[in-house]
VONUSE-208161 format. One record per residue (C-alpha): residue number from 1; residue in three letters; chain; x, y, z. Coordinates in steps of 0.25 Angstrom, whole numbers. Each point is the difference from the previous one (the first is absolute). Layout:
N
+-----+------+-------+-------+-------+-------+
!  nr ! rest ! kette !     X !     Y !     Z !
+-----+------+-------+-------+-------+-------+
! NUM !  ala !     A !     X !     Y !     Z !
...
+-----+------+-------+-------+-------+-------+
***
This chain:
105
+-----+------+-------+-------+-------+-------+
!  nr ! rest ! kette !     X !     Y !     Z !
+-----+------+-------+-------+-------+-------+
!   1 !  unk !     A !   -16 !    31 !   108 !
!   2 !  unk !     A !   -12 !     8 !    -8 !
!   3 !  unk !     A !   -13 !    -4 !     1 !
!   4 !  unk !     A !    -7 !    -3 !   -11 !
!   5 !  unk !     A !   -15 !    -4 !    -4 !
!   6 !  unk !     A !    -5 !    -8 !   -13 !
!   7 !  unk !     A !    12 !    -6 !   -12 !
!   8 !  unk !     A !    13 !     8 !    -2 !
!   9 !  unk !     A !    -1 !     9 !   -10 !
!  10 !  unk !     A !     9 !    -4 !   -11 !
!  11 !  unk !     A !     4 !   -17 !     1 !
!  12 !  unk !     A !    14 !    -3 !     7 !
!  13 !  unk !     A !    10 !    -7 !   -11 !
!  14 !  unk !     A !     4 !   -13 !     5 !
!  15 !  unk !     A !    13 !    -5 !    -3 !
!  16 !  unk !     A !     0 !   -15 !    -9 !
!  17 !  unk !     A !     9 !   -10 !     1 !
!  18 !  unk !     A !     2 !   -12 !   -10 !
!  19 !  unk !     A !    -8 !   -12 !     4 !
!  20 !  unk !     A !    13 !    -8 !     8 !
!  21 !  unk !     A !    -8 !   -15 !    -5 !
!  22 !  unk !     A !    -2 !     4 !   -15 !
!  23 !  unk !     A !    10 !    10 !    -2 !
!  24 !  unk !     A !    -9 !     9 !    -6 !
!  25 !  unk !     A !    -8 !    -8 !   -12 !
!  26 !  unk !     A !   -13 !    -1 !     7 !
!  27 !  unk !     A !     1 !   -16 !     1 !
!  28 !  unk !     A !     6 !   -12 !     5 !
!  29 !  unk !     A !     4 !   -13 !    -7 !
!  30 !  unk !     A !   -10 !   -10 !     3 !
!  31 !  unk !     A !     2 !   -14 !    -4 !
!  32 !  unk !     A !    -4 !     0 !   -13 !
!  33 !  unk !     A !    -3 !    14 !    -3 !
!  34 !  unk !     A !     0 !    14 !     8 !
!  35 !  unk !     A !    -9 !     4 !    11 !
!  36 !  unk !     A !    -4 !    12 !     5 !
!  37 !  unk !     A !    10 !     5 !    12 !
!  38 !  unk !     A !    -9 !     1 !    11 !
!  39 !  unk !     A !    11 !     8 !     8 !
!  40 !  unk !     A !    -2 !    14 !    -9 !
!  41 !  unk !     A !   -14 !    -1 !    -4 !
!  42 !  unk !     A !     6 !    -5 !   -14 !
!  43 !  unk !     A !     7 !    13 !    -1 !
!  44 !  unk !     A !    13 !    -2 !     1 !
!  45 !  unk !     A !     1 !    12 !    11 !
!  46 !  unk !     A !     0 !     1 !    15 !
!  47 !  unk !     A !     1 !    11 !    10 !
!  48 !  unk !     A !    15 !     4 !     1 !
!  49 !  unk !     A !    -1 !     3 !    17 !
!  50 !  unk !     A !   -10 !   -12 !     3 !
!  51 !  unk !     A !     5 !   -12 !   -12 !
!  52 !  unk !     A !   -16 !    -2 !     2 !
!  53 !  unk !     A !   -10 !     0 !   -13 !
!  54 !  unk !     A !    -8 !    12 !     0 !
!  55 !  unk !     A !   -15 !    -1 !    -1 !
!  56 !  unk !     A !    -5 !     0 !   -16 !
!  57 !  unk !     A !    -7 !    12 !     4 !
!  58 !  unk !     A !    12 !     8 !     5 !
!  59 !  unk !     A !    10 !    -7 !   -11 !
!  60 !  unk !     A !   -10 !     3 !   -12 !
!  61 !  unk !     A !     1 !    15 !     5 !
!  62 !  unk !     A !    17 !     1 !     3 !
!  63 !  unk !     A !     2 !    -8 !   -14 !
!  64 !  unk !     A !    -9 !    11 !    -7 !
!  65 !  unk !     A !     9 !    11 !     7 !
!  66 !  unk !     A !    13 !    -6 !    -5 !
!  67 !  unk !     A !    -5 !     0 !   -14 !
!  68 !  unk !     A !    -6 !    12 !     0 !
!  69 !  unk !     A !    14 !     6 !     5 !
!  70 !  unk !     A !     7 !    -7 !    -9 !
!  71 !  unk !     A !    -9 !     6 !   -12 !
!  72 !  unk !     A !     4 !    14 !     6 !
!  73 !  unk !     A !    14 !    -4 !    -2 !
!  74 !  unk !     A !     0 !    -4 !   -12 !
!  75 !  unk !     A !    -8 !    11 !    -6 !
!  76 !  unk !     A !     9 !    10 !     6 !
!  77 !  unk !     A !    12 !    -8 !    -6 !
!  78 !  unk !     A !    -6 !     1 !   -14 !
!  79 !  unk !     A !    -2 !    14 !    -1 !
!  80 !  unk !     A !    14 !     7 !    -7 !
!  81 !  unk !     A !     9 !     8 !     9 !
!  82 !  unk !     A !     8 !    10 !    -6 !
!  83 !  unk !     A !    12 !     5 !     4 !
!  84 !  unk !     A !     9 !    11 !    -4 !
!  85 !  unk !     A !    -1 !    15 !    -1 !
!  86 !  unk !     A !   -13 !    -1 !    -8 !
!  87 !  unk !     A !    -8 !    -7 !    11 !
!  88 !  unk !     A !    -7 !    10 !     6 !
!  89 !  unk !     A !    -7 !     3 !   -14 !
!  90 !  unk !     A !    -6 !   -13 !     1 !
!  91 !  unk !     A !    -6 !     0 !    11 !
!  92 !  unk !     A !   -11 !     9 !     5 !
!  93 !  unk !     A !     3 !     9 !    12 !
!  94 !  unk !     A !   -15 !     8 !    -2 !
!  95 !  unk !     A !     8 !    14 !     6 !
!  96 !  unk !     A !    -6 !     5 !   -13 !
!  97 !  unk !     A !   -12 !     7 !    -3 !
!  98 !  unk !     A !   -12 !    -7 !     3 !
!  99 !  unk !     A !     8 !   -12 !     5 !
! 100 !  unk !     A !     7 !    -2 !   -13 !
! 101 !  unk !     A !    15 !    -3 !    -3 !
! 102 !  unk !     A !     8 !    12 !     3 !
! 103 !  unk !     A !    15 !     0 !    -5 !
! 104 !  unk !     A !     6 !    11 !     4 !
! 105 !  unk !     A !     5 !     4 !   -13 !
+-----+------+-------+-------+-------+-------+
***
């Protein structure tokens, strides 16, 4: 075990699980209309290893990491990938002279 002083320096990922009483929409049915579920905070997530609703503090800050990865994905699944002999011209390697493209040819 290492010892450590103060926060971690980069915040642990927590794995979430859909709310098992709300099935993930963040309310329940009431009576006549729908209620808040108190079990996720109104979030539809809970910890995966615990089932337990994770503080709004802590569940504001792992929503924000999962949307931010999921941005990263997607711009990364925007960008056109080419394929073939001529992919290397399309991408810049920077093994030319001051860092530019260099070809080889």
């Amino acid at each position: 075990m290492r010892r450590s002083h103060g926060p971690a320096f980069k915040k642990a990922v927590i794995d979430l699980a859909v709310c098992p009483l709300c099935r993930g929409r963040a309310v329940t049915q009431g009576v006549f209309h729908e209620l808040p579920c108190d079990h996720c905070n109104a979030s539809g997530f809970v910890a995966a290893a615990t089932g337990e609703a994770l503080p709004l503090d802590e569940l504001v800050t792992q929503l924000s990491m999962r949307l931010q990865a999921a941005h990263r994905q997607i711009e990364q699944l925007k960008k056109p990938r080419t394929t073939g002999p001529g992919a290397h011209y399309q991408e810049g390697n920077r093994l030319g002279a001051g860092g530019s493209n260099y070809t080889g040819d």
